[in-house]
BAVEXFI-911116 format. One line per 4 residues: number of its first residue (from 1); for each residue x, y, z of N, C-alpha, C. Coordinates in steps of 0.001 Angstrom, whole numbers, plus 500000, padded with zeros to 6 digits. Layout:
N
NUM> X,Y,Z,X,Y,Z,X,Y,Z ~ ...
***
This chain:
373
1> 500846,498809,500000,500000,500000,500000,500885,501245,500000 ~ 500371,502102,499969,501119,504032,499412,501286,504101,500982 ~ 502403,504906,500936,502489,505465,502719,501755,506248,502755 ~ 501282,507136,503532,500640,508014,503759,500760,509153,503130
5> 502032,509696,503120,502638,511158,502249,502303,510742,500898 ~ 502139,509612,500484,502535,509270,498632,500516,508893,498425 ~ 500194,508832,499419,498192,508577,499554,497919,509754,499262 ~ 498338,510443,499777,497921,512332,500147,498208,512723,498566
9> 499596,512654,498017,499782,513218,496481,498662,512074,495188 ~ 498685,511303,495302,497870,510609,494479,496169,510883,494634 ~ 495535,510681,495801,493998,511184,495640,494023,512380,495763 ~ 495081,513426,495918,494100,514859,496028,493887,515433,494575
13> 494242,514637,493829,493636,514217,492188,492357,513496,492218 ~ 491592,514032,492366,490575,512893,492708,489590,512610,491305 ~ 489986,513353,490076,489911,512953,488932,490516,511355,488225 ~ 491658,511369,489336,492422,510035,488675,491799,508791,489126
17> 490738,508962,490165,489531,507697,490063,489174,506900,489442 ~ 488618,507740,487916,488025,507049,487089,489152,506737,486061 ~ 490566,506528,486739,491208,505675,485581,492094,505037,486026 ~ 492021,504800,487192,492641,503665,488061,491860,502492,488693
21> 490965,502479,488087,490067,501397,488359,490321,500033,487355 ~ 490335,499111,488139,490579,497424,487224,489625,496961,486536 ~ 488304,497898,487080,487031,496760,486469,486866,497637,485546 ~ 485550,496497,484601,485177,497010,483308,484023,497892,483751
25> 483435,498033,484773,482378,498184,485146,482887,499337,486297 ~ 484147,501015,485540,484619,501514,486370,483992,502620,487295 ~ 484775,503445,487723,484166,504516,488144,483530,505799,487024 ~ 484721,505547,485885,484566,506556,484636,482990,506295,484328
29> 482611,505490,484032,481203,505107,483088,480266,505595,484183 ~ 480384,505562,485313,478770,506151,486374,479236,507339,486699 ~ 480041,508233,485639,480137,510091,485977,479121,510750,485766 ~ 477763,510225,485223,476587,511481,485021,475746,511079,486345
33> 475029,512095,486319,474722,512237,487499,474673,513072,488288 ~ 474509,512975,489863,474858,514013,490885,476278,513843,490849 ~ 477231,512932,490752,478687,513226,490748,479185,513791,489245 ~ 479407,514411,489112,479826,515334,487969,481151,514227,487409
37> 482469,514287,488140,483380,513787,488441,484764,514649,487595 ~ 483984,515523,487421,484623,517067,486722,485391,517817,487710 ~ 485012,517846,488538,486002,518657,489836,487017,518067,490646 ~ 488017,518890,491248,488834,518211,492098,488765,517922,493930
41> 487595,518523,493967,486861,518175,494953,485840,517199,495234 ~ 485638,516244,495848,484541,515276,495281,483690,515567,497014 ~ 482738,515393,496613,481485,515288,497887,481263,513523,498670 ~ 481683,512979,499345,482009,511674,499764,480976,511723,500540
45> 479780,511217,500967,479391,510270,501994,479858,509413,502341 ~ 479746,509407,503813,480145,508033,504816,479270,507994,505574 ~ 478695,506759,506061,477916,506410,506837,478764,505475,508040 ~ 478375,505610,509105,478826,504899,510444,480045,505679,510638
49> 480140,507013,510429,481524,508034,510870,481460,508137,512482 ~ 480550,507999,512963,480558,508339,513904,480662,507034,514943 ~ 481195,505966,514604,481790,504555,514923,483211,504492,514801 ~ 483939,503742,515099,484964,503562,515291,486111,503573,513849
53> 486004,502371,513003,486376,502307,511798,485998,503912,510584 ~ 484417,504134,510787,483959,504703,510417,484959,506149,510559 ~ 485063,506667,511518,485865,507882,511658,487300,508004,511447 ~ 487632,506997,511356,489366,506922,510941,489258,506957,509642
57> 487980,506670,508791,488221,506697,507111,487441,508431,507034 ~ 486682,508720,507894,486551,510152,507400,487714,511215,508134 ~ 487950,510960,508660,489442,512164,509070,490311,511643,507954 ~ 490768,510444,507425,491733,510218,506049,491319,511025,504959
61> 489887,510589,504592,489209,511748,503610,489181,513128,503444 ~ 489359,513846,505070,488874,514957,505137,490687,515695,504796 ~ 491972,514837,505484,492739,515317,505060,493009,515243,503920 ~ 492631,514398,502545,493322,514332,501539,492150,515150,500788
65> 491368,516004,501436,490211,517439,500495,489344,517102,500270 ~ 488699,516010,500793,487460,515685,500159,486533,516218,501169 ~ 484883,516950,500314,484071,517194,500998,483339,516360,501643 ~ 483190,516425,503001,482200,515568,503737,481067,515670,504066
69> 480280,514797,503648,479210,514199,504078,479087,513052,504768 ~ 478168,513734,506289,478301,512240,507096,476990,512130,507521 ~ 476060,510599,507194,474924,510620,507556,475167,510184,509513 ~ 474404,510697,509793,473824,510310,511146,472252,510047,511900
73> 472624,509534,513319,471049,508866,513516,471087,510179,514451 ~ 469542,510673,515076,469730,511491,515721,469413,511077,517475 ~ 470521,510040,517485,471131,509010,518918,472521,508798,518974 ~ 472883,509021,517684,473868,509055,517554,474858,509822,518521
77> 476166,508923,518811,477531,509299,519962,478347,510115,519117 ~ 478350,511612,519221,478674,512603,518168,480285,512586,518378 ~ 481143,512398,519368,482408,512130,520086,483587,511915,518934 ~ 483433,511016,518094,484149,510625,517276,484345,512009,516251
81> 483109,512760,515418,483261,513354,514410,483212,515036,514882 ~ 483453,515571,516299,483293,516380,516595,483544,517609,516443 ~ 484997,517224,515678,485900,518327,515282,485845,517896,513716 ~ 485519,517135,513165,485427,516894,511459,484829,517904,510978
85> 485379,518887,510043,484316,519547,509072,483663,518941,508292 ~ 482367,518604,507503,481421,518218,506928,480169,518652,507331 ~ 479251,518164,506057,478213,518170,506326,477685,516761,507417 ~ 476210,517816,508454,475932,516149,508847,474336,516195,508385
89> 474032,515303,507907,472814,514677,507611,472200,513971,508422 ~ 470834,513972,508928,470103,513260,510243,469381,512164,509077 ~ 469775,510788,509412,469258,509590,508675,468950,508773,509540 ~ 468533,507371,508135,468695,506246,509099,468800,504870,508347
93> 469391,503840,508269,469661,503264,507256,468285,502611,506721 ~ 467346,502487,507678,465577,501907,507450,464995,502942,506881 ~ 465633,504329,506284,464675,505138,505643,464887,505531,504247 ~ 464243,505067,503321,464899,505724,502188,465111,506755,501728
97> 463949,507064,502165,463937,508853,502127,464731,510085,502847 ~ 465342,509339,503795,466561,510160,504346,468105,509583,503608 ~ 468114,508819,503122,469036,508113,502212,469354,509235,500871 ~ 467842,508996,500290,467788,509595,498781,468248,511085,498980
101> 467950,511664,500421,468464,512945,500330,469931,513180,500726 ~ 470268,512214,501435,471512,512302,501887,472758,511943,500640 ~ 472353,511499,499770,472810,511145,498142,473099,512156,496801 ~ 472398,513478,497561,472405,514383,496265,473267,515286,496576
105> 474132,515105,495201,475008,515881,495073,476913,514460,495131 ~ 476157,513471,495480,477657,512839,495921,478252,512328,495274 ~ 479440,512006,494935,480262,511653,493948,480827,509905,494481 ~ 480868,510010,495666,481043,508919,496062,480711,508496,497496
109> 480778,506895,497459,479831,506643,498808,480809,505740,499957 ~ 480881,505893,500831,481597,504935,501746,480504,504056,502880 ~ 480114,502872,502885,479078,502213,503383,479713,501540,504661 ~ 480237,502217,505891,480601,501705,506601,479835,501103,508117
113> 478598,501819,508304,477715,501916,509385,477151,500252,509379 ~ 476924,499603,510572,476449,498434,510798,475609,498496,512232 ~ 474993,497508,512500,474659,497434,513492,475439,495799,514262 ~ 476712,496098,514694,477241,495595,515162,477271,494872,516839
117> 476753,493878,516670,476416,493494,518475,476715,492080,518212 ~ 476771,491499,519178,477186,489875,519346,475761,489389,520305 ~ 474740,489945,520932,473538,489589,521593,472632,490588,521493 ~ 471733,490143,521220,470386,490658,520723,469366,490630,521720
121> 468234,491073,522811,467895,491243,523803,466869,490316,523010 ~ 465860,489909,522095,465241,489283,521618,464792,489415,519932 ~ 463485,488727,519627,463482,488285,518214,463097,489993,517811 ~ 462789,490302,518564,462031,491673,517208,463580,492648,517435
125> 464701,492765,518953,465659,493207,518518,466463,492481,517370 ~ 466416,491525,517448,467413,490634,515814,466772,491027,515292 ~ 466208,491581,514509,464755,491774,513621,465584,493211,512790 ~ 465731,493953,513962,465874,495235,513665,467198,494855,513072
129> 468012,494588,513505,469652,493957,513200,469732,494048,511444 ~ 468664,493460,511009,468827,492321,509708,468254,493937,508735 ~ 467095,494452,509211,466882,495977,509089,468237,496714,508498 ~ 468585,497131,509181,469601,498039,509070,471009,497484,508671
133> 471163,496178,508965,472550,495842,507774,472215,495251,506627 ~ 471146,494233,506632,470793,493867,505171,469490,494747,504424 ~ 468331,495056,504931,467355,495997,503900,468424,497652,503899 ~ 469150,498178,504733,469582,499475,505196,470653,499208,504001
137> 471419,498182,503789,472453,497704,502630,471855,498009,501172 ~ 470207,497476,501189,469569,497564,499907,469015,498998,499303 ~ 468731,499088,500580,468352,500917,500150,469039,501673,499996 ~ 470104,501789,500843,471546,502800,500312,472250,502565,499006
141> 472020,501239,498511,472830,501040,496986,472042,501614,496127 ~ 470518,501298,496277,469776,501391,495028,469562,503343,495023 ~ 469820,503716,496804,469526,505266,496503,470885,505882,495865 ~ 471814,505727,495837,473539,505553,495559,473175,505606,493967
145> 472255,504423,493501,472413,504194,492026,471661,505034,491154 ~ 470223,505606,491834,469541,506578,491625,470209,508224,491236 ~ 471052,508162,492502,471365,509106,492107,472672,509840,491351 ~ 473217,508837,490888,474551,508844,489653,475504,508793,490685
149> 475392,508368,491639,476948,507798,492559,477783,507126,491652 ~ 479089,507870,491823,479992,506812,490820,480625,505356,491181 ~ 480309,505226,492806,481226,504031,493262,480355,503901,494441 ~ 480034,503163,495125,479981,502527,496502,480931,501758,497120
153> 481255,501961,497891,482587,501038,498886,481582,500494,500121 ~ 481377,499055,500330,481073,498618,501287,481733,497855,502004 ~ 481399,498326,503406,482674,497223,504469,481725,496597,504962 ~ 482261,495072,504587,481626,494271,505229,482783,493721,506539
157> 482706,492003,506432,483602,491666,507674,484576,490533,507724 ~ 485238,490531,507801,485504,488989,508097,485081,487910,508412 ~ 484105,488400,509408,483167,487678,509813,482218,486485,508607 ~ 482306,487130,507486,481284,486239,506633,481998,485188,505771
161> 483339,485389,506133,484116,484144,504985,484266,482684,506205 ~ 484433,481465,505366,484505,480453,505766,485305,479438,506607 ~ 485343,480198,507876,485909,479502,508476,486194,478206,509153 ~ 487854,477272,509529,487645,476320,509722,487724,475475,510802
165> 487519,474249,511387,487538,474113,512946,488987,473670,512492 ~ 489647,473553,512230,491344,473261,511775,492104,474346,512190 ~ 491387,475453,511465,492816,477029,512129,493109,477411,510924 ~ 492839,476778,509959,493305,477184,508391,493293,478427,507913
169> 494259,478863,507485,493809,480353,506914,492811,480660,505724 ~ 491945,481370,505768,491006,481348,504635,491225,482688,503488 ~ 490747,482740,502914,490855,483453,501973,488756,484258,500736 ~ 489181,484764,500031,487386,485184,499454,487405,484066,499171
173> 487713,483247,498288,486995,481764,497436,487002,480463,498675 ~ 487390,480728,499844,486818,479765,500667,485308,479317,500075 ~ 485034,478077,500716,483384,477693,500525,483034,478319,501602 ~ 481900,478754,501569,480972,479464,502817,479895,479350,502292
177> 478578,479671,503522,477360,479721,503625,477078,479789,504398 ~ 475267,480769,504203,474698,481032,505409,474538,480472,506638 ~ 474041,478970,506293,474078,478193,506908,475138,477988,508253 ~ 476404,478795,507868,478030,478336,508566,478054,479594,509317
181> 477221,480891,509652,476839,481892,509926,476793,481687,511525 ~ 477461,481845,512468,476992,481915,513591,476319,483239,514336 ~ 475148,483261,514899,474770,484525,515269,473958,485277,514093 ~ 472741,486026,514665,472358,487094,514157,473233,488249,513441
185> 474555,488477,514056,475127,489611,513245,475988,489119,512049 ~ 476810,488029,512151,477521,487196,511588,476689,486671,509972 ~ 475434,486347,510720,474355,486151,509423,474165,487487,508485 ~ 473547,488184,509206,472847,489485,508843,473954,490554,507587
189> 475207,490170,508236,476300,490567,507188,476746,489990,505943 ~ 476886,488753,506539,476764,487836,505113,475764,487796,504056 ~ 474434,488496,504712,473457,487906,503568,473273,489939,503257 ~ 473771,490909,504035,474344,491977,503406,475492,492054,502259
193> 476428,491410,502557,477727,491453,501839,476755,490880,500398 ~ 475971,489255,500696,475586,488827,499245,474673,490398,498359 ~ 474306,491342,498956,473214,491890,498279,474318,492752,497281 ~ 475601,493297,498277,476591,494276,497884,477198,493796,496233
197> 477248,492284,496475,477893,491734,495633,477416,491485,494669 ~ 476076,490909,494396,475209,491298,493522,475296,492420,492697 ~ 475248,493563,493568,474694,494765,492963,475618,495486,491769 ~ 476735,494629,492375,478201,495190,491998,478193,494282,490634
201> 477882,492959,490406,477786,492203,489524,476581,492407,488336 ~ 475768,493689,488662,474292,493719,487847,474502,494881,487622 ~ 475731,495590,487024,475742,496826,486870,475719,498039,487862 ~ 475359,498153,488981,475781,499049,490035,477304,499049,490318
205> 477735,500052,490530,479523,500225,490888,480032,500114,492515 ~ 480021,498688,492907,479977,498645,494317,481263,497559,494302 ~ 481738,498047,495360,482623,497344,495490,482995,496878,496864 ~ 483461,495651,497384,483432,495465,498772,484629,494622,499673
209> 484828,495727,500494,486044,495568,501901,485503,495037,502874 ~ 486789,493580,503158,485947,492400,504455,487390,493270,505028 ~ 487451,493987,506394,488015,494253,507731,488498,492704,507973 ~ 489391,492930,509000,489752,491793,509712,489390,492218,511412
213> 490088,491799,512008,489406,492915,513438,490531,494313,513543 ~ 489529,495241,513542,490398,496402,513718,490870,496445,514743 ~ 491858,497711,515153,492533,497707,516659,493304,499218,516379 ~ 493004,499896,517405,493535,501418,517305,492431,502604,518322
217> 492991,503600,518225,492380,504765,519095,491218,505262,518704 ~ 489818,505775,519201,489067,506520,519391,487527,505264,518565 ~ 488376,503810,519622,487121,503097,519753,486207,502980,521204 ~ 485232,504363,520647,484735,504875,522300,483469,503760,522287
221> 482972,503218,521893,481529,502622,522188,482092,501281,523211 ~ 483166,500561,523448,484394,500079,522172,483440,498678,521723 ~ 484275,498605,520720,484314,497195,519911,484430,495939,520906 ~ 483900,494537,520469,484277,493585,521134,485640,493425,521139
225> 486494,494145,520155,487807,494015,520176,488371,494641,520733 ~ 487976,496060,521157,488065,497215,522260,488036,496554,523426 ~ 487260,495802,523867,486902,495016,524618,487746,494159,525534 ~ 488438,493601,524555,489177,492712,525146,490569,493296,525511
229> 490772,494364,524777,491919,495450,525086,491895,495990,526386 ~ 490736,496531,526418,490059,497333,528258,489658,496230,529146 ~ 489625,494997,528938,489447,494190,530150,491019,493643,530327 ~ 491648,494000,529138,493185,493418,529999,493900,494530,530517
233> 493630,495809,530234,493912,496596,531127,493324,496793,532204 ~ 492294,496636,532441,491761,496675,533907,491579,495294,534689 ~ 492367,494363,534300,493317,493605,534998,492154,492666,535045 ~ 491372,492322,534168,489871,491350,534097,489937,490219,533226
237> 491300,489612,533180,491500,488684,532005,492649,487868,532561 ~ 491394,486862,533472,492397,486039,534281,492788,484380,533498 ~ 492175,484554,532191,492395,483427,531893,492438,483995,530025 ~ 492820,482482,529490,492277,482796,527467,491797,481538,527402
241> 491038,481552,526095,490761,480471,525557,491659,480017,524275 ~ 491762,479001,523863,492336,478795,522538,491675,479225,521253 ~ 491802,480680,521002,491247,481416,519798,492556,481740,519253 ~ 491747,482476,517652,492895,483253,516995,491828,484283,516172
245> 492963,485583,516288,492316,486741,515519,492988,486850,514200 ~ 492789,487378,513643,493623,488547,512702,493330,490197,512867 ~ 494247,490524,513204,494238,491993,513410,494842,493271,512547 ~ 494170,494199,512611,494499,494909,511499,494799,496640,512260
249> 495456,497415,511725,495369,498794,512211,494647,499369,512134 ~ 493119,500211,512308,492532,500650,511716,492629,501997,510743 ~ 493902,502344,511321,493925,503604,510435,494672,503047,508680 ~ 495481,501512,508402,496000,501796,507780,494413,500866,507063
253> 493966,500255,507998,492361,499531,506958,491583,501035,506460 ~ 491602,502594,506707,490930,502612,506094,491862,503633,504988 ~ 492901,503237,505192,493543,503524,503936,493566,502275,502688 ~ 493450,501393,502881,492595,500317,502370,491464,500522,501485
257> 490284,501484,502632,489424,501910,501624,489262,502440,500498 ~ 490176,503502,500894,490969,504372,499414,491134,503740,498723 ~ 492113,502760,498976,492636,502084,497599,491487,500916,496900 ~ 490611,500776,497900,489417,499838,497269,489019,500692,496164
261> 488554,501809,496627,487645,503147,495690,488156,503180,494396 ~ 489651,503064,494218,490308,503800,493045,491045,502124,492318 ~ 491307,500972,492783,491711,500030,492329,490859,499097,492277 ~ 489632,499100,493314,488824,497436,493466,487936,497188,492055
265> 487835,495844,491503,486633,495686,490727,485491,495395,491115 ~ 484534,496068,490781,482966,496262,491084,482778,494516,491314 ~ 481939,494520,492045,481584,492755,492257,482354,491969,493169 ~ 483454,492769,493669,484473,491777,493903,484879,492310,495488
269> 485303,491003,496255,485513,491327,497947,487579,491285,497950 ~ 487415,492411,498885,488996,492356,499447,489071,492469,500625 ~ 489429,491397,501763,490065,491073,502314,491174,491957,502931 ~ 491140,492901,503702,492062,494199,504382,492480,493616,505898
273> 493594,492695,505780,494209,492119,506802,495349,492198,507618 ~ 495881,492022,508620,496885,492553,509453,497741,490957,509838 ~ 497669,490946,511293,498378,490210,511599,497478,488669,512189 ~ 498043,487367,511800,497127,486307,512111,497475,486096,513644
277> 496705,485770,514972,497569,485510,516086,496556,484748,517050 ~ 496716,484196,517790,496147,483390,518893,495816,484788,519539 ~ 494269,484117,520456,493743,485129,521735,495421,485499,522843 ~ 496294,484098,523113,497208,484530,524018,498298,485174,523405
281> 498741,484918,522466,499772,486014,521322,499280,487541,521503 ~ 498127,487820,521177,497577,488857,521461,497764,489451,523043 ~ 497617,488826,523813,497575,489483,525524,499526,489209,525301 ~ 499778,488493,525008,501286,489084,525272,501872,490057,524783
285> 501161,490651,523550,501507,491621,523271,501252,493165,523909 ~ 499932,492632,524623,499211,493669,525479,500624,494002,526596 ~ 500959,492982,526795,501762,492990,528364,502824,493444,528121 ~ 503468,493268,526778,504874,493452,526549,504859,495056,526340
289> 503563,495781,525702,503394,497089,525489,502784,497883,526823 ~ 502124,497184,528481,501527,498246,529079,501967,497222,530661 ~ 503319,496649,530489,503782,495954,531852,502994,495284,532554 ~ 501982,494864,532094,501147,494112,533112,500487,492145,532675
293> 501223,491747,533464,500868,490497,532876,500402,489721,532375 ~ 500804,488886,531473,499558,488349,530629,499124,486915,531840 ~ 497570,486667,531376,497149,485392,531771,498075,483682,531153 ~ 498168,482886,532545,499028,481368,532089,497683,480808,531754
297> 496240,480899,532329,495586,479700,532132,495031,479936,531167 ~ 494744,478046,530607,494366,478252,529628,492646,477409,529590 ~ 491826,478175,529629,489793,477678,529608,489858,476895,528260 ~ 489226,475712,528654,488650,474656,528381,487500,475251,527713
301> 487214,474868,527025,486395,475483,525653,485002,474939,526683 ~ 484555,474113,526760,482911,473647,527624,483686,474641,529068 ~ 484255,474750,529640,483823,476276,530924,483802,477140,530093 ~ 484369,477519,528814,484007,478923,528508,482682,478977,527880
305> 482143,478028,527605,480729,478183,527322,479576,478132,527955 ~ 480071,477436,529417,479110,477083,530488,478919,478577,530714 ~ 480424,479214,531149,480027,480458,531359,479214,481734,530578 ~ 479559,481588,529499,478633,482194,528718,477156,481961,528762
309> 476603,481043,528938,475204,480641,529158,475013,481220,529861 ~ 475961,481117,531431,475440,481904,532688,475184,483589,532328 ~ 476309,483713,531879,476129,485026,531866,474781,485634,531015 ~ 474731,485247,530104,473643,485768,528978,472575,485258,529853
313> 472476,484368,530190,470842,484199,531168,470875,485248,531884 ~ 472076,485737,533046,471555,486448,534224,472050,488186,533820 ~ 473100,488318,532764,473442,489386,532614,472196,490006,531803 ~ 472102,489210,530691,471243,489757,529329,469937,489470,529794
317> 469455,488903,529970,467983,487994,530644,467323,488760,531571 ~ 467917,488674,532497,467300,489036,534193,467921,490402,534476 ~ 469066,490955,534212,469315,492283,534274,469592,493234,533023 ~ 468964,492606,531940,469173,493484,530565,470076,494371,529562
321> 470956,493953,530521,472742,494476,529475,473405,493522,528914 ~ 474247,494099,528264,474667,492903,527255,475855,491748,527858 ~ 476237,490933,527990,476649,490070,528724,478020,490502,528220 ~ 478900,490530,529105,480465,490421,529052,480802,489285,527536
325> 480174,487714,528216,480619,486577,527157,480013,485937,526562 ~ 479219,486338,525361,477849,485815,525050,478484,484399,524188 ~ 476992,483723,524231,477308,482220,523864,477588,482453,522369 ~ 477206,483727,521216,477664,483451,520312,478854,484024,519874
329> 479611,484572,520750,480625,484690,520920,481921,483753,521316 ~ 481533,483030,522266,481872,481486,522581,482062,480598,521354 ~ 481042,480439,520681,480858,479662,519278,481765,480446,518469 ~ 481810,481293,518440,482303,481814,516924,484213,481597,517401
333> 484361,481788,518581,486190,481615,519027,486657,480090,518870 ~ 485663,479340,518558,485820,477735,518473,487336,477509,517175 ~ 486403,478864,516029,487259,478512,514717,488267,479668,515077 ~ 489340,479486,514917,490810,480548,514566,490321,481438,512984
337> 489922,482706,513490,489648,483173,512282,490805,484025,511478 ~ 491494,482882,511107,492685,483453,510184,492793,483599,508548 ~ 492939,484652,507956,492676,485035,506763,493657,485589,506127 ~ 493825,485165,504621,495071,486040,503880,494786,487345,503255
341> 495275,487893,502746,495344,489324,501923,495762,489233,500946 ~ 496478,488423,500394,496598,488043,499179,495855,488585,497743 ~ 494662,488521,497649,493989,489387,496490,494235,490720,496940 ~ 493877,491445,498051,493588,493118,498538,495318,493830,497560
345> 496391,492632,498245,498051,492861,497952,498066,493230,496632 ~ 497454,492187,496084,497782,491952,494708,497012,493157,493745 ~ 495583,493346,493930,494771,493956,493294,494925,495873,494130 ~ 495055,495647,495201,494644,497212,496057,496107,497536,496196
349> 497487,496848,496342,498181,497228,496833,498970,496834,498465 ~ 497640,496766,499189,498071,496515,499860,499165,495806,500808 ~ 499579,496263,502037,500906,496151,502928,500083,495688,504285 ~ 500286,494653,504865,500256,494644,506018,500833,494881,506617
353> 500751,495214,507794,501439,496259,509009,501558,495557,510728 ~ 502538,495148,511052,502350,495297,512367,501577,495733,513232 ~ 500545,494784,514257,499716,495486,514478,500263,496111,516541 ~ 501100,495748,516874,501879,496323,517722,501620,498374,518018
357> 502162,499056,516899,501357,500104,517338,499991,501141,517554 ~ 499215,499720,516262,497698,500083,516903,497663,499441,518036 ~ 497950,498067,518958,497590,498309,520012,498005,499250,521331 ~ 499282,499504,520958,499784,500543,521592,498899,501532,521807
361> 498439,502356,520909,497652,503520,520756,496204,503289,521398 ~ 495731,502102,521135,494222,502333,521571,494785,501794,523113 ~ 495409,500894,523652,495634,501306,525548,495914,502737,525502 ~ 496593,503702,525040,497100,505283,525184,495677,505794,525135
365> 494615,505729,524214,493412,506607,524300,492605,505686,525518 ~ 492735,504825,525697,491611,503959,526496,491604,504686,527731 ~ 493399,505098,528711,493616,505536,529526,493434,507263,529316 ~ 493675,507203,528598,493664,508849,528319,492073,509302,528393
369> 491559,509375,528155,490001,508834,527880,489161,508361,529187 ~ 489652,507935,530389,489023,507610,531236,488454,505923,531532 ~ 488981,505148,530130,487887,504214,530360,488878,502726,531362 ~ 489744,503694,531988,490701,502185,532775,491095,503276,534172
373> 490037,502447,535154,489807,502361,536293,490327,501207,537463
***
């Protein structure tokens, strides 16, 4: 991937879009429209800026000149985009009509907003889930296509490729299916990602980024991956299980995005990956960066699930917050979700990066920030 200084000289051309694209199906051919693609300023929507991932790709944007547009809910945790210049738009991904307006005038779209949770309080909350990442997926493309958007970039997840109870590293052409979907959110993305992919394949200009787990500063809600960062700093991680992540920086994933926008082919998933590592690889790295020890034991996959039951019964159930260790969370750490980059390298450019000083940085904001007590 471009370092940063050599990112900055290449898009603040933001004409050179429509001719750095691989597919036949580029950015050049969807220039009429509300995106002109005549100026050197382009009008960008992003959605979910005001999330974690989400705001590290609009501060990238906003430094390399692009005008912002950022839809928002009006619940929305404003924290992240506070100091961003842009426009903000009051939406919602269940409305089309706040969509279609939030669309005019844009040259390009960044689809990053999800409704990201690992437990669902019940069926009509899953309900809403499937709402807003898969119909909220359908309406933003088709309002995107309406209105002469030249590109859509959607992030989907890692989460939806095929993982194995082996540890195998996977890759896009793994076999997968819904079916192999654990969880409401895990599903709900996958059968999002299928709509993205479609759309991208039927003539719409969409193109789509699977994250690996991000890791970096100003994840205030935080992430389950935040998560596990702030419970080993606050000294709550007396044990691991035998998992594996892949981890990624988030600032250089959403430089990633960029390069999806201007290199990806329409139809097609890339894979924006970091480093492959076990749950305990990971806490040693925690320890080696903030002196505080990592956990020796190692949980037996049936206690870490017993416990999870408990918890989601009495945490989620009987006192209505979301459980520390939900059971589909449990399930999903069974498989080592390890993945290559290999196409993103080949096709986007991309560099993986050490993910050592994103975790560095997000313990520095976690404490800085208040949230380690």
């Amino acid at each position: 991937m471009h370092s940063r200084p050599q990112r900055k000289a290449l898009i603040s051309g933001w004409t050179k879009v429509a001719h750095t694209t691989t597919s036949s199906n580029s950015v050049e051919s969807h220039s009429s429209g509300a995106g002109t693609g005549a100026h050197d300023t382009p009008t960008i929507l992003v959605t979910g800026a005001t999330g974690f991932l989400g705001s590290h790709l609009a501060r990238l944007l906003l430094a390399n000149g692009a005008d912002l547009r950022l839809l928002i809910r009006p619940t929305s945790d404003l924290r992240n985009i506070n100091s961003l210049k842009g426009d903000r738009v009051v939406g919602d991904l269940r409305d089309a009509a706040s969509l279609k307006k939030a669309m005019v005038g844009c040259d390009f779209v960044f689809h990053v907003a999800a409704d990201y949770r690992l437990w669902t309080k019940n069926k009509a909350d899953a309900q809403q889930m499937y709402r807003s990442n898969v119909e909220g997926t359908r309406l933003l493309i088709q309002a995107a296509t309406d209105a002469g958007v030249r590109r859509v970039v959607y992030t989907s997840s890692v989460a939806t490729m095929g993982f194995q109870s082996d540890g195998s590293t996977v890759d896009e052409s793994s076999p997968v299916s819904l079916a192999g979907m654990i969880g409401h959110y895990k599903r709900s993305k996958f059968m999002a990602e299928q709509v993205a992919v479609e759309a991208g394949r039927s003539g719409a200009n969409v193109v789509v980024v699977n994250p690996s787990t991000p890791a970096g500063e100003q994840d205030s809600k935080p992430t389950p991956t935040g998560r596990i960062i702030l419970d080993f700093l606050r000294r709550k991680f007396p044990a691991y299980v035998d998992t594996g992540l892949n981890l990624v920086d988030a600032t250089v994933c959403a430089e990633g995005h960029l390069a999806a926008l201007e290199k990806g082919r329409s139809g097609e998933r890339y894979i924006l990956g970091g480093e492959n590592l076990t749950l305990k690889q990971i806490l040693q790295k925690l320890s080696a960066i903030t002196g505080i020890p990592a956990p020796t034991v190692k949980l037996p996959y049936a206690i870490a699930l017993g416990f999870s039951v408990l918890d989601t019964t009495f945490t989620g159930y009987v006192l209505g917050r979301e459980p520390r260790a939900t059971i589909d969370a449990v399930r999903m750490g069974r498989k080592k979700m390890f993945v290559s980059s290999a196409k993103a390298e080949k096709e986007l450019g991309w560099k993986i990066v050490p993910v050592e000083g994103a975790l560095r940085r997000a313990a520095e904001w976690f404490r800085a920030n208040g949230y380690v007590y």
